[in-house]
Structures are given as C-alpha cells and as structure tokens.
VOGU-3710 file (C-alpha; in Angstrom, 3 decimals, decimal comma):
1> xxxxxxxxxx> 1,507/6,700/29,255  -0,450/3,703/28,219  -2,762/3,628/24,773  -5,721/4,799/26,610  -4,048/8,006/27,762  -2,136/8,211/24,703  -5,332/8,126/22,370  -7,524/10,516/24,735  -5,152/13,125/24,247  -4,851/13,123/21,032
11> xxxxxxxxxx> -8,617/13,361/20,823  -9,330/15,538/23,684  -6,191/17,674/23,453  -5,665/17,461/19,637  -3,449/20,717/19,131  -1,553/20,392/22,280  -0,912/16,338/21,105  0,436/17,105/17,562  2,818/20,187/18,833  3,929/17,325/20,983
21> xxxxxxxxxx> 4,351/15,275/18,023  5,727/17,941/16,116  8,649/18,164/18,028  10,398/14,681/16,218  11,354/16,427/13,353  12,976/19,298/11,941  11,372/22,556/11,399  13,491/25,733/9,907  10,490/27,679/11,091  8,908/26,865/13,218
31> xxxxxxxxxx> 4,821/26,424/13,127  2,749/29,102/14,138  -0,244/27,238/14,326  -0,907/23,883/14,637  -3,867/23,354/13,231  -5,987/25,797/11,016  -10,104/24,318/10,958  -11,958/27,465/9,189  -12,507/25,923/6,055  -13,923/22,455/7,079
41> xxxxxxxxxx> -13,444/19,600/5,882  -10,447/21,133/4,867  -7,519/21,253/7,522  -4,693/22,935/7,466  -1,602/21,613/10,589  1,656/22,804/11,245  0,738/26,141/9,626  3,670/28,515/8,755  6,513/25,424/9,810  8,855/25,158/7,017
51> xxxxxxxxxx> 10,224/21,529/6,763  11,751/19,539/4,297  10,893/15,375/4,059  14,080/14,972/2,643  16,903/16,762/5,127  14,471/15,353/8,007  14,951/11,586/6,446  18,852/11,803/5,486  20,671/15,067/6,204  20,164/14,990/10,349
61> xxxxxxxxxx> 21,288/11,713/10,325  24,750/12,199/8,919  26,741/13,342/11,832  25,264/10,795/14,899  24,933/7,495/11,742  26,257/8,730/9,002  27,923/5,516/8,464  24,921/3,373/9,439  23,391/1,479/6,596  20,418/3,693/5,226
71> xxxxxxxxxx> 19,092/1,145/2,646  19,831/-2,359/1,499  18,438/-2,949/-2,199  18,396/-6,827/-2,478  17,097/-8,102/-6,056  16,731/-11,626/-6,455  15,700/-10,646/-10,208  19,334/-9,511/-10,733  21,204/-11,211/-8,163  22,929/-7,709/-6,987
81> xxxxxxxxxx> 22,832/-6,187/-3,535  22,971/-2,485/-2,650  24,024/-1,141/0,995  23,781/2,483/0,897  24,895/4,369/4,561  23,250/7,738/5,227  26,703/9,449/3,969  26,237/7,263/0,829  22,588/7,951/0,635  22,997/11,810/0,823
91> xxxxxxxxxx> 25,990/11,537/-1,501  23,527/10,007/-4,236  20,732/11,936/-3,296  22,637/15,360/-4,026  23,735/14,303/-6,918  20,217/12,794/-8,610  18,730/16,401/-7,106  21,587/18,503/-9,317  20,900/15,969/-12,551  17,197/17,153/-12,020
101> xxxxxxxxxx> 17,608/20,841/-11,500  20,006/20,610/-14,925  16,667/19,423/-16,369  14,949/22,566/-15,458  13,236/21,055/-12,754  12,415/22,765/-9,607  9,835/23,529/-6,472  6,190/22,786/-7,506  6,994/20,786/-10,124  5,576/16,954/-11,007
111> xxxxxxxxxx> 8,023/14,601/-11,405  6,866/11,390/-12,557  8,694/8,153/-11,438  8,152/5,090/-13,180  10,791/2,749/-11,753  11,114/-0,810/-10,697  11,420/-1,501/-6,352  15,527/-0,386/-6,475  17,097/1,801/-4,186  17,570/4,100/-7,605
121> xxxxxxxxxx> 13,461/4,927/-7,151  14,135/5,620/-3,522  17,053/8,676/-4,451  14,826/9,735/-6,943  12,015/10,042/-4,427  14,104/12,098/-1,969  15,636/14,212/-5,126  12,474/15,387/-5,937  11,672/15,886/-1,725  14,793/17,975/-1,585
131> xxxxxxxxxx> 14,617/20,401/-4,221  10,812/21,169/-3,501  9,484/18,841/-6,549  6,069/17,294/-6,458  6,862/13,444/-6,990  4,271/11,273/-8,686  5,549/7,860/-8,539  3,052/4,761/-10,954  4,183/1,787/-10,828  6,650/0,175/-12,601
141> xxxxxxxxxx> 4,950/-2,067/-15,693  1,580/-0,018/-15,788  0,068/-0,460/-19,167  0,753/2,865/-21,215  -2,743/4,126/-21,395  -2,695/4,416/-17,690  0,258/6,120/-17,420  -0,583/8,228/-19,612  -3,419/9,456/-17,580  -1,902/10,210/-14,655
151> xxxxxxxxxx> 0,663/12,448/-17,266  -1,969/14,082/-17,945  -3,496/14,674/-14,648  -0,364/15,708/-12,963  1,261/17,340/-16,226  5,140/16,797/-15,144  8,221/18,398/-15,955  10,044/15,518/-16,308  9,792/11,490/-16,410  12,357/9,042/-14,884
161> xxxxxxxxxx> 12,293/5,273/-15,989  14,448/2,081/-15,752  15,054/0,833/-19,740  13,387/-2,420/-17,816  12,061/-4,302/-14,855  12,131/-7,882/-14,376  9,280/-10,492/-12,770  10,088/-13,760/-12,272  13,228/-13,769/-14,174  11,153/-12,025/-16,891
171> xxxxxxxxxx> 12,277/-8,708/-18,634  9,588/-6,027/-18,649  10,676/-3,100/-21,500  9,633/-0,352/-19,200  11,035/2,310/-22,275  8,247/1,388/-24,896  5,541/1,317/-22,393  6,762/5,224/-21,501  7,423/5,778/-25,175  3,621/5,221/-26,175
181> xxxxxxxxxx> 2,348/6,552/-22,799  3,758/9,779/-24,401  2,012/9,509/-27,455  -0,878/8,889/-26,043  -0,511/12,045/-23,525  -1,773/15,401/-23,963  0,838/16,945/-21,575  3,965/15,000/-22,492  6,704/16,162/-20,172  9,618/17,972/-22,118
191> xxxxxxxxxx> 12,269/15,233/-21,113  12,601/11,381/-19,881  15,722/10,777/-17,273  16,254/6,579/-18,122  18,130/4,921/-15,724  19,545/1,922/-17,804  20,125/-1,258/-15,878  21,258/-3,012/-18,621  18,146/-5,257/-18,197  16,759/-4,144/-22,341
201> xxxxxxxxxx> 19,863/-3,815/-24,589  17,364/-2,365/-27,471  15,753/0,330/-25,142  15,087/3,190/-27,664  16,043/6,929/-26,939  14,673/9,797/-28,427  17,381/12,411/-29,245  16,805/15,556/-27,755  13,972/14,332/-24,930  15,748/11,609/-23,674
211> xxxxxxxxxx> 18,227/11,375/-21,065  20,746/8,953/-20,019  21,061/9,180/-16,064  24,509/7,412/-16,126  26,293/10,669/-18,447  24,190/13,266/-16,695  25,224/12,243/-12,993  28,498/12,222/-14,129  29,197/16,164/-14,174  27,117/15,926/-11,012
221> xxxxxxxxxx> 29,214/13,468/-8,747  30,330/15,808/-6,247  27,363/18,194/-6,617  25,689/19,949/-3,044  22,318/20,486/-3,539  20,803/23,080/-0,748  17,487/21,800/0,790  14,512/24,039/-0,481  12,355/24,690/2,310  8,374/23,862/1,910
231> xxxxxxxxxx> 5,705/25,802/4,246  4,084/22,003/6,201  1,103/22,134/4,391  2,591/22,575/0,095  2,079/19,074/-1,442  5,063/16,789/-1,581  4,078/14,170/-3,602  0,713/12,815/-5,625  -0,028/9,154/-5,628  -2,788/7,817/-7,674
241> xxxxxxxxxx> -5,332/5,457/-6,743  -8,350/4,154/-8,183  -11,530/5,789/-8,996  -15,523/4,318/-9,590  -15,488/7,204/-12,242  -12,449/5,172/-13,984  -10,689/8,512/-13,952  -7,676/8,137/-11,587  -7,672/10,435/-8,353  -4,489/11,830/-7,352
251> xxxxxxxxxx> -3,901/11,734/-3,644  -2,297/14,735/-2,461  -0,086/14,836/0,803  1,506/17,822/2,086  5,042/17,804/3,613  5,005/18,706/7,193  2,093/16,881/8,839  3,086/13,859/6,731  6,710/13,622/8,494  4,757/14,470/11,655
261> xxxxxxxxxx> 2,517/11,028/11,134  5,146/8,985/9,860  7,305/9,663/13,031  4,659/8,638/15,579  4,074/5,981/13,876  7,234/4,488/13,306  8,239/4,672/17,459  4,309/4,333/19,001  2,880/1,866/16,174  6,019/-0,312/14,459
271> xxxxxxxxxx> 8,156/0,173/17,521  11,513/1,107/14,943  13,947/3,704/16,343  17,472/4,575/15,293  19,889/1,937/14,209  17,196/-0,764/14,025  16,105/-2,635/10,679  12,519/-2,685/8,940  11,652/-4,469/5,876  8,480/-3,672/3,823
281> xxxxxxxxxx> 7,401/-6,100/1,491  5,737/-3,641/-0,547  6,592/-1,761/-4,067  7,551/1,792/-4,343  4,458/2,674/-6,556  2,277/2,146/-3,602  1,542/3,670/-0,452  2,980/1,567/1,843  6,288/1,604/-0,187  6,180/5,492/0,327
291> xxxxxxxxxx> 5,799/5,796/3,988  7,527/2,304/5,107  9,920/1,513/2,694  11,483/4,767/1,775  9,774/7,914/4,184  9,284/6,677/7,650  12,440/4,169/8,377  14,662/7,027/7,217  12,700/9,443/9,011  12,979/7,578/12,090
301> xxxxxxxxxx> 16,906/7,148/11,793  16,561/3,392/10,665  17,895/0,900/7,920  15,153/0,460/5,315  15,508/-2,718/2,958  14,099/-2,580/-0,270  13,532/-6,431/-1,802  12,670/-7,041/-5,463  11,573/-10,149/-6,688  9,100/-12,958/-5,640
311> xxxxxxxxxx> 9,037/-14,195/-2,371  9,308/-17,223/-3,509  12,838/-17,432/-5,171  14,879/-18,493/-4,783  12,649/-20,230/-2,616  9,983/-19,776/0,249  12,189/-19,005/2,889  13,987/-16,108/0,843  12,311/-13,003/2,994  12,979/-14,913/5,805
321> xxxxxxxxxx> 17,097/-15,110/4,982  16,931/-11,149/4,672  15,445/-11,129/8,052  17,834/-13,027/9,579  20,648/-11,913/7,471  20,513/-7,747/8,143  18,670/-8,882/12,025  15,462/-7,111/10,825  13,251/-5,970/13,689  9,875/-5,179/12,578
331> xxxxxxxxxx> 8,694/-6,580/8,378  5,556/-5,410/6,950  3,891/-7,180/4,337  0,063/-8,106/3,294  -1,753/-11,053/3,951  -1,902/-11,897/0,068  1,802/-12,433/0,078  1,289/-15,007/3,499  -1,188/-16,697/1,822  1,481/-17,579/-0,602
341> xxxxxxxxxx> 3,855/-18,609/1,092  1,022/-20,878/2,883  1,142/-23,148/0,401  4,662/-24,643/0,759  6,468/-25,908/4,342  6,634/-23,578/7,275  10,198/-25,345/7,809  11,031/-22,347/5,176  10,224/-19,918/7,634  11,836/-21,994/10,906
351> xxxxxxxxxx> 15,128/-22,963/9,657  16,070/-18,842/9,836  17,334/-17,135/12,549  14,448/-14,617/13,661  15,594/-13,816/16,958  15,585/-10,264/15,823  12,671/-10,106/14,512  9,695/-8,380/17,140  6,799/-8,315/14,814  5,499/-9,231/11,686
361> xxxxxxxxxx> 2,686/-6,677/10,544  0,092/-7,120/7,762  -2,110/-5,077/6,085  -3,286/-4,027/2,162  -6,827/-5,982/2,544  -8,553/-7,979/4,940  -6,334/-10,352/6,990  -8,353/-13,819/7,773  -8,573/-15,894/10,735  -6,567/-18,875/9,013
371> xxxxxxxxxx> -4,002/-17,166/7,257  -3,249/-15,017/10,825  -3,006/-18,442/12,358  -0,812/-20,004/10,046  1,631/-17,008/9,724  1,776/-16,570/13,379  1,981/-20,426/14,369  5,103/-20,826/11,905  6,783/-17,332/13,063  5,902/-17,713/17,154
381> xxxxxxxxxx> 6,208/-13,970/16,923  3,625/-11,191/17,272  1,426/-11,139/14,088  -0,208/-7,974/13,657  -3,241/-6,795/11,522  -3,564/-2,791/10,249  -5,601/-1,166/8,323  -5,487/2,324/6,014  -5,605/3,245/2,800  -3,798/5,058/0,155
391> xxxxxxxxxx> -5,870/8,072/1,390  -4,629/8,485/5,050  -1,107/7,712/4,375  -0,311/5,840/7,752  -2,804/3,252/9,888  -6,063/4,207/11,000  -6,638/0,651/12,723  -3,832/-1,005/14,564  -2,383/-2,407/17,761  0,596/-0,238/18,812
401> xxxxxxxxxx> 3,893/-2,205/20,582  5,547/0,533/20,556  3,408/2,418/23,573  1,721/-1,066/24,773  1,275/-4,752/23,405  -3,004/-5,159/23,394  -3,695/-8,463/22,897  -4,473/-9,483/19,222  -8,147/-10,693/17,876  -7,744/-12,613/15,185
411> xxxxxxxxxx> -9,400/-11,060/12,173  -9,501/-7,451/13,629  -6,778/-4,992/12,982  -6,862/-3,474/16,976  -7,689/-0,423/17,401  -8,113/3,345/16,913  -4,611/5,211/16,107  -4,048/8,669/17,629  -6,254/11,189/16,264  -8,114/8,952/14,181
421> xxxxxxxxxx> -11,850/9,984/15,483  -13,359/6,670/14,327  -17,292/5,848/14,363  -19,448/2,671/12,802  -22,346/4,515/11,591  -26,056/3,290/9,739  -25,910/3,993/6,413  -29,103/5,007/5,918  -29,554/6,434/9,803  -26,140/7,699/10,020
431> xxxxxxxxxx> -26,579/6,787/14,010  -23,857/4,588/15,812  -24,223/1,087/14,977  -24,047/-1,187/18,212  -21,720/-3,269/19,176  -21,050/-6,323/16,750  -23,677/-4,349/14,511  -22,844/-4,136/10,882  -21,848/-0,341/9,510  -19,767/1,894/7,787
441> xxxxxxxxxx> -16,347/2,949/8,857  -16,049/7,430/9,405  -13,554/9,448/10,617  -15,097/12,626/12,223  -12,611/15,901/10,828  -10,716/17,032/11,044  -8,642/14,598/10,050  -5,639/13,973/11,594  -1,697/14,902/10,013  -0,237/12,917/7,171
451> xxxxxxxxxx> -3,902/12,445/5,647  -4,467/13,327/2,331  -5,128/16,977/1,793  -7,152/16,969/-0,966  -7,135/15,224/-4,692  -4,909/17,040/-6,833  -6,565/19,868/-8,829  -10,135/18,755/-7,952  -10,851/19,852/-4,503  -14,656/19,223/-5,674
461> xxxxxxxxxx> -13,973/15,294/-6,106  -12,441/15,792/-2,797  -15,714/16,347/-1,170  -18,085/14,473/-2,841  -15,686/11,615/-3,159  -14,965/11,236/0,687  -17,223/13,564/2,744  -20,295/13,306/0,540  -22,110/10,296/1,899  -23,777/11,407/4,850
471> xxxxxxxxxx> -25,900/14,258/5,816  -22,560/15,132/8,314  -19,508/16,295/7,096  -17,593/12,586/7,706  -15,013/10,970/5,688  -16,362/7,358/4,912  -13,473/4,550/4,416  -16,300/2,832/2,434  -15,478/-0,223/4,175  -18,002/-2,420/6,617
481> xxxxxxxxxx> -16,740/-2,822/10,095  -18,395/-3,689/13,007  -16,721/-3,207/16,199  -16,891/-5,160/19,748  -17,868/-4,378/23,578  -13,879/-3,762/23,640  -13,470/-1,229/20,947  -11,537/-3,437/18,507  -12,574/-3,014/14,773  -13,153/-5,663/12,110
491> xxxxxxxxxx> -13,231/-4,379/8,689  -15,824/-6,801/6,797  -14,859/-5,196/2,857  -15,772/-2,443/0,892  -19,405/-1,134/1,352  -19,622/-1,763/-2,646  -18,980/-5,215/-2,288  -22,316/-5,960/-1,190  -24,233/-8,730/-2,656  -28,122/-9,090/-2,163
501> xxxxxxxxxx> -29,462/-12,297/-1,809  -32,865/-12,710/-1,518  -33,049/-9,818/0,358  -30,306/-10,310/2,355  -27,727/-8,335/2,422  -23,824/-10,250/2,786  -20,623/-9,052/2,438  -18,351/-10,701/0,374  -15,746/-10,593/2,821  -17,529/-12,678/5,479
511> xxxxxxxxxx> -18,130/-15,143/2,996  -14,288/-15,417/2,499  -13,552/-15,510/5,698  -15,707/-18,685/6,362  -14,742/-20,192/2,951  -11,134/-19,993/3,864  -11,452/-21,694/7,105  -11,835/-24,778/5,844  -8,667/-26,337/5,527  -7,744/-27,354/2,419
521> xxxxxxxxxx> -8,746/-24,008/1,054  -5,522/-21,491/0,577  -7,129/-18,811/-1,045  -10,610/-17,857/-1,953  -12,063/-14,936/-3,791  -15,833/-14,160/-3,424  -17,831/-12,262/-5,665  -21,559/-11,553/-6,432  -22,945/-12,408/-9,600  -26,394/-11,778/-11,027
531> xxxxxxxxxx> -29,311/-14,668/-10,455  -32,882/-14,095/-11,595  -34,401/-16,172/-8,852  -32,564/-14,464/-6,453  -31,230/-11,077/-7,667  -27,520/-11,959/-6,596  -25,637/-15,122/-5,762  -22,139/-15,248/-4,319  -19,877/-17,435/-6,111  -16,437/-18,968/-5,023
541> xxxxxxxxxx> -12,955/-18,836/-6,936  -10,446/-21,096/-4,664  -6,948/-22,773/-4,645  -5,748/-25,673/-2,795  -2,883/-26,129/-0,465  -3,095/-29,525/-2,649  -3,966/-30,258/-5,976  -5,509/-33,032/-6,622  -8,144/-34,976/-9,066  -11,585/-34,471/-10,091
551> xxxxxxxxxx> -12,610/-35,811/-7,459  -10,446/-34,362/-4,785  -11,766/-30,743/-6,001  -15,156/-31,751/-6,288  -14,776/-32,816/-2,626  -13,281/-29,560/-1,547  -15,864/-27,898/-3,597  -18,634/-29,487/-1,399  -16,973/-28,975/1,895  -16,829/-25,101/1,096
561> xxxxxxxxxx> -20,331/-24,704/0,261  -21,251/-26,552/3,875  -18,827/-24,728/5,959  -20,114/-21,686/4,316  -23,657/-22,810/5,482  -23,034/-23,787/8,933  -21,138/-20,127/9,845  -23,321/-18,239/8,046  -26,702/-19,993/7,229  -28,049/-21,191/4,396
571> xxxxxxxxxx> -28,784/-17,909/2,196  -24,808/-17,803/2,101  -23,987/-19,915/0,670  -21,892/-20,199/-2,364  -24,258/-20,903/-5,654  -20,849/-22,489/-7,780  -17,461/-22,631/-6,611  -14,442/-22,943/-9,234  -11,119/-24,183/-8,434  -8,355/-23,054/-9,782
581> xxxxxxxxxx> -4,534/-23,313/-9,873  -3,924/-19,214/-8,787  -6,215/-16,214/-8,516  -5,868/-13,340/-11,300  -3,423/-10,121/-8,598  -2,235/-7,105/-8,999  1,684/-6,763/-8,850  0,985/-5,663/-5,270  -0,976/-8,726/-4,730  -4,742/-7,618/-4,506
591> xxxxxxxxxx> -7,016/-9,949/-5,833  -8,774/-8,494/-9,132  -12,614/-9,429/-7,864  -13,718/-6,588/-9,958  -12,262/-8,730/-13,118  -13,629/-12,107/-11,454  -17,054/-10,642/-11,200  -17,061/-9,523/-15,095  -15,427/-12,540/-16,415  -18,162/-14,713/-14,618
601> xxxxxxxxxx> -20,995/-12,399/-15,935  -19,511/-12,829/-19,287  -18,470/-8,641/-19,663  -15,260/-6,773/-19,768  -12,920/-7,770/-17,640  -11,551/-4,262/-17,690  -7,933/-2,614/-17,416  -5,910/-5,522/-16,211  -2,556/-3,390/-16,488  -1,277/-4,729/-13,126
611> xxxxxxxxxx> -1,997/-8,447/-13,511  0,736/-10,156/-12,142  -0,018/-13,317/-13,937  -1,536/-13,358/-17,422  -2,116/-17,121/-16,556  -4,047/-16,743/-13,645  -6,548/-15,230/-15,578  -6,797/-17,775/-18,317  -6,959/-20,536/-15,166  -10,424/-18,629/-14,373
621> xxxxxxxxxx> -11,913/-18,567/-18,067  -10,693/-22,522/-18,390  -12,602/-22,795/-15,086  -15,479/-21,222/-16,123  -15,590/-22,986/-19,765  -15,680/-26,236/-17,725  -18,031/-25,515/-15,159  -17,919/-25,376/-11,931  -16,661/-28,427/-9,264  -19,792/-27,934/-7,402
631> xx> -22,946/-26,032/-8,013  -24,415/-24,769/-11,657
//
C-alpha cells in the first residue's frame, strides 16, 4: 500500500488500522477493545491489553539477537565507549530493576531520573518500565528549583543521579544540585540511588537516604526480575514540559498505545527494522531521547547509539565518524545542531564513509530553507523535516520512506502521519483556512495512540490547556501552518510568537526564515519587542559564518534588513539587528527567544536553568550595551 491508502485507513478505518498496528508487539492479554471514545476528548486504545514497554523492547529480542548490539554509549566527555547486546542489556536491566525494588519501589510509583545521556539512564528507564514504575526523567544539570518542582508534582519514591555530568570537558556536580532540589521540595523522595562516575570526587552522601548504585547492584548481579504486566492504557512515564502558567505540566503517556506508535513509526516513518543502526542526537531528558534513543530502536529490534558530548569535538566531523563507524542507517537530530556544524567545512561531513546511512531526519523547531540546503548538499542523502511535540510523543508531520519516498519541500515537514486528523483552522472563525492561508495547526480527537493521555494529576489543565481554544473540542499545536494545493504542511512558529506591526500581523518565524537566507547569516533569532509608534517591532539577533570587523557586520547588518524587505515587504522588516558571536540555547539546543525578548525590553530574563552557554548570553547584553550594527 502506498501513503495515500495507508493514511485513509487509518482515518477512515481507525479501529480496524490500530488492531492492525497492534499486532507488532507483545500483548499478555490481549485487547478487548481498541479504542474506548465515551468520555471525549479523552481516549482510551488497546483497552484491557496487558503489555509491558520493557519485555517488548529487550526480553523478545534475546533468543533471535540476543547477541546483537542493543546500545552503543559513546562519550567524547569521558573518552569511554559502551556496547551493550540485548543479553547484556537485559542482564543490566534485571539487575538495576532488583536494586530498585530493594528500595521499596514498585508499580505506580514515580521514579525520578536525573542522569547525564549514558547508557546507565537508558537501564534505569527500562528498570522502572519493567517493574511497573512511573519514570519521570529532567534533565541532567536543571537548576535545583526546577527540579524541585517537578518532585513535587510527581512526588517520587525514589531519585537516581550521576555524582556529575560533563559539557565541554566541564564537570557539572549533578549531587548538590539534587541535594538543594530536596530542600527546596515539599515531597522529598525517601532515598537517592547515585550512580558515581567518578566525574566529582567530593560528591556528598547523606547517610541513611543516599545510595551508592555500585554496592547495591552488587548483591543484585545475577538477580531475575519478572516483568509486571500494565493494562495499555496505566501511565508509564511523565515527562515535563513547559507551561505559560510557569508551573511545569507533566505529560502523561500510557504504556500500550505508546509501543503501538513507536512501532509504526520506526518501520513506516524512519524505515529502521531489526539489526539495523539509528542514532538520535538528542538527550534522554527529552522526548525525542525517550522514543528514539532508548523506546522505539529497541522496540523495533535495532541498535540504538547514545552520544554524549558536543558535536563538535573532537571536531565537526565527530557524529559523522559514529555514522560511519557502527554503519548507522537512519540519525535524527534538530536543525539547531546543523546550523552548527554550518559554520565550519562540509569536508567534515565528506571525508566519512556514509554509505550506510539512508536518511538524515530533523526536527525540535522549525527547519529553514538554507540550513535544509546546506545539510543536504554536504550529505547527498535524503534530508528530512518532522514535526511533534513533547505532547504527541511520535511525528504528527513527516514524509515516511519507510511506506514511500514523497518528494521533499524545503521548509515543510511532509505530511500528515497515520491517524493524525490534521486541519489549518481561523482562529477567530475556526473554518478551514485555504490553501497557502495562514492558521492554526488541530488535530480532530480522538487522538491517535502514543499521544499524551492527559497531564499528570490535572486532567482540568488537560482540557483547557489543549482542547480549550475553540468552540470544537480540537487539540491546537499552537503553532501557525499553512498548508499547499498538495497537502504538505509548513509550520510558521508558535501562535504566541506573533508580533503586531502596525497592524500587521507577522510571525517571527517567517522573518527568520528570510533573514537566514541571506548568506552570510548562520543563525538568526527573531523576536518582537515593544515600539510606541508602532506597537511592536521585530528585531534581529544573528551570527556569521564569518566574523569580521565593524564594518563587515555593519554590512551584513544592512543586507538582512533588505532581504527581509524584498521577501516580505517593507512592514517586516527588522527595526535593529545585533550581531553576535552565539545565540543564548538550551542544552537541547532551542534558542531562548523568550530570554532574547526580555533582555532587549530590559526585564527578567527568566529561569535560564538550561542555558548551554552562560556566554552566549553575556554576547547579547554586550550587544545590546553597544547598540545595534544597523538600526536604533
């Protein structure tokens, strides 16, 4: 069947398409309904299956691979490799799940998992999966006051840490940040499991609470663990993403129609079976890290590699060894990370041997026209846009290899997924926008399996958060899109990163977009900031594939602001533009615009827990202190 046929079953035929599904994994017991709709939004698939995420990702593997590699762990940051094969894997896994259940720890409860990217995080995740534990995994190096909400939120039985992580060659003391998270929680969990790496010789332990992972695994070596068996829909993990309240929201996702999602999407979307190789760029702590670097490979009966460190050491063309190293056939990463790696020789990228690799897929934010270019022009392989979010757990948007190659439009990550009921609606109308007509992204419910279920302990949130925008019951993605005569989807930014000039309403992401197409640009951030004349005025933070002079920048400066105003007119563009050496990111590489905005209105740059580089941010406030290279 080709994607048409494919994706007009699953929306036509929806229950008879997932039972199809349904039959990739594992089920004890089997479901006895596929999908339960009486309490909409709310949905309810696989109903009465019992499953279990981690027996369908490592224990059915053992007798046809059990002596296929299950993960690689390659840290640049220590210089130490890990190959694990699915006997190892389970070996380790059964023996983390017994250290756990010694801590009182059992089905229903939070676990939470503050670890670096290391194939440790990755056993701990499928402990936790095995023995019927909720995992709730923040990332490593969050500043304690966050943690130390989502403690409170999720109120766990236990914490697991590393004693550190490293950046850069940098130690980050993980222990003290978990340490005065604690204090700061109302719910402190009864004990802390630290997995020492050796990485923070003075990492403090509290007699009594704390827990040295090394001495407890010991009397657990040869420990068999049975596989508690979940009912599909029971929650099997929480994973926290930001809120406009400030409060974190805890994304649940059950068990079964997870597993169900992740499976089509590994053979239909990333086109990774058995005995094949993917390599997510991503970090454990986010979404992507839980269904492509740990869930779905192993799911699918592949070799998962796990990469910590900068892709840029030991130099640009480190990812690209992996690749050719371990014949990795599909990577995923984000187009923040290409952007990157933009800025130094594609001769990093060509001197490895890809034949192996198929496809390079992108996704985490919007992927531009120039950066797709660039990536794709240096690989000669398929590049290939998608787009989800934390919320749905697996794409919503993509182009699918795996069941037929559609040809790629730059800027737009393809189309439709199965089940994914997607319309570009009016805001204020809530009709169907037209073709190449600006609106917001919905998904009609029910939504589809491996979506989130609801936000842990707040099924109120739940509604108003995602379903209560519209006079129908339809989950808004908050994100523009128009979409063409051919059904592909362009995503155009979040519907709150609107900026009126004069009027006019622009997204911040088309400026971007025509910003970075001029070519010395290799990264731009827009944002709106406040102008009495006008009401808003978009302003420009850039970096250079070269630096140069006064001069130079001032040039580049100008050239901006008059691309900007032949794509998009004259209202667009850019009011100042600053450049800098490097945009203020998160650790997973999303540019903070939130921070830009508030630094260049003079306010609170707010939480900045997950800056990647403290010097990034002082670039922008030198920037701003001088003025800007053009405009002001």
């Amino acid at each position: 069947m080709g994607y048409e046929a494919i994706y007009r079953h699953s929306i036509e035929q929806p229950e008879a398409f997932w039972a199809e599904q349904a039959r990739a994994i594992h089920w004890r017991t089997p479901p006895k309904q596929i999908l339960d709709y009486s309490r909409p939004p709310f949905r309810r698939w696989f109903v009465g299956g019992e499953t279990n995420l981690c027996h369908n990702a490592v224990d059915r593997h053992l007798a046809a691979r059990g002596d296929q590699l299950a993960i690689i762990g390659v840290s640049t940051e220590t210089g130490q490799t890990r190959e694990l094969t699915y006997r190892d894997l389970y070996r380790e896994v059964n023996t983390f799940a017994a250290v756990l259940q010694s801590l009182d720890v059992g089905k229903g409860d939070r676990v939470v998992i503050y670890l670096p990217h290391t194939v440790e995080a990755a056993v701990a995740m499928l402990a936790c999966a095995r023995i019927g534990a909720i995992h709730s995994v923040v990332f490593g190096g969050f500043a304690s006051h966050n943690l130390a909400l989502r403690i409170d939120d999720a109120q766990p039985k236990l914490l697991i840490c590393a004693d550190a992580g490293s950046r850069g060659g940098k130690v980050i003391p993980y222990k003290p940040l978990v340490d005065e998270a604690l204090e700061l929680s109302s719910a402190p969990p009864p004990h802390v499991l630290v997995i020492n790496r050796g990485l923070d010789p003075q990492s403090p332990m509290t007699p009594g609470r704390d827990v040295d992972y090394a001495t407890a695994s010991t009397a657990h070596a040869n420990a068999d663990v049975p596989v508690q068996w979940l009912e599909s829909n029971e929650p099997g993990y929480i994973l926290y993403t930001s809120g406009t309240t400030g409060k974190p929201k805890g994304v649940q996702r059950d068990v079964g129609g997870y597993a169900v999602a992740l499976m089509l999407s590994m053979k239909m979307i990333y086109d990774v079976g058995p005995g094949q190789v993917m390599f997510s760029t991503s970090d454990v702590g986010w979404v992507v890290g839980h269904s492509y670097n740990v869930y779905g490979p192993l799911l699918a009966g592949a070799t998962t590699i796990l990469y910590e460190g900068l892709p840029t050491v030991p130099d640009p063309g480190v990812w690209w060894d992996i690749c050719a190293r371990y014949g990795v056939r599909t990577m995923f990463s984000s187009p923040t990370a290409v952007r990157a790696l933009k800025k130094f020789d594609a001769d990093y990228i060509r001197r490895h041997d890809l034949s192996a690799l198929q496809y390079l897929f992108l996704a985490g934010e919007p992927l531009d026209e120039p950066t797709a270019q660039w990536i794709q022009d240096a690989l000669g392989k398929p590049v290939i846009d998608n787009y989800w979010q934390t919320e749905t757990g697996w794409p919503v948007l993509s182009l699918m290899p795996g069941v037929e190659m559609k040809p790629t439009k730059l800027g737009s990550p393809g189309l439709p997924t199965p089940g994914y009921r997607l319309r570009v609606i009016d805001e204020t109308t809530g009709e169907d926008a037209a073709a190449h007509e600006k609106g917001v992204l919905v998904i009609e419910p029910p939504l589809p399996p491996g979506c989130l279920s609801t936000i842990w302990g707040n099924d109120e949130r739940f509604l108003a958060g995602y379903f209560g925008h519209f006079k129908q019951p339809l989950y808004s993605s908050l994100d523009w899109a128009i979409r063409d005569e051919d059904g592909y989807t362009f995503i155009l930014g979040r519907s709150d990163d609107v900026i009126n000039v004069a009027g006019h309403r622009l997204g911040t992401r088309e400026i971007e977009e025509s910003v970075s197409s001029y070519g010395a640009v290799a990264e731009a951030a827009v944002i709106g900031v406040s102008d009495e004349l006008k009401g808003q005025v978009p302003v420009v933070f850039a970096t250079l594939r070269q630096t140069g002079d006064d001069a130079a920048r001032a040039e580049a400066a100008k050239g901006m602001r008059q691309t900007v105003e032949h794509n998009l007119g004259a209202v667009a563009r850019p009011a100042r533009v600053y450049i800098v050496n490097a945009l203020p990111k998160t650790r997973s590489g999303k540019l903070l615009r939130r921070s830009l905005q508030a630094l260049a209105q003079g306010a609170d740059p707010g939480d900045l827990s997950t800056l990647d580089d403290p010097g990034a941010l002082e670039e922008v406030k030198q920037a701003l202190a001088r003025g800007p290279d053009v405009g002001g």
